[in-house]
N, C-alpha and C positions, 0 to 999 in steps of 0.2 A: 504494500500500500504506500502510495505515494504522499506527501502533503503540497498542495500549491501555497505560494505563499506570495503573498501579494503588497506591493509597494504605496506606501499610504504619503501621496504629498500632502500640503497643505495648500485646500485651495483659496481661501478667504481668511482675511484675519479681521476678524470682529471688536471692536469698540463702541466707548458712550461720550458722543461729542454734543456740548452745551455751548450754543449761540441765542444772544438778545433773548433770553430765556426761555428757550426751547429745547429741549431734549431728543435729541436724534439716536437711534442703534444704526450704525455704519458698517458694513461688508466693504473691506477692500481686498480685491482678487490678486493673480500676483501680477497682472498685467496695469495694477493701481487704477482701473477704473474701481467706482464705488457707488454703490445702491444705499442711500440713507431713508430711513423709516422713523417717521415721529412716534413716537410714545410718551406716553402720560407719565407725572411722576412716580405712583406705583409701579409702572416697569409695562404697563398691557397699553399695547400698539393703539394708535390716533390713530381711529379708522375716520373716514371722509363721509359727509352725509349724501347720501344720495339724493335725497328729498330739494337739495339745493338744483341737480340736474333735471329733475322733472319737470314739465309743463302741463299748467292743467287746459284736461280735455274739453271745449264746451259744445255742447251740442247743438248744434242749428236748426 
């Protein structure tokens, strides 16, 4: 019996970056692009309302 073994890089390296008081979690790859994600001060993600992209329907 054989074992495969497999080579683990590292693909992102994750931090908590704090601008004009906003709280961002950051992924930066190894290519240094970076996807930042707002979160709340307890740590759970700023999701976006959707309610803001809606239009309402009226009937004719």
């Amino acid at each position: 019996m054989t074992k495969d073994s497999i080579e683990v890089k590292t693909v992102a390296t994750l931090m908590t970056r704090c601008e004009d008081g906003k709280i961002y979690r950051v992924a930066e790859y190894n290519d240094k692009s970076q996807v930042a994600i707002p979160i709340n001060p307890d740590g759970t993600v700023k999701w976006f309302d959707d309610n803001k992209l809606l239009r309402d329907k009226k009937v004719v």
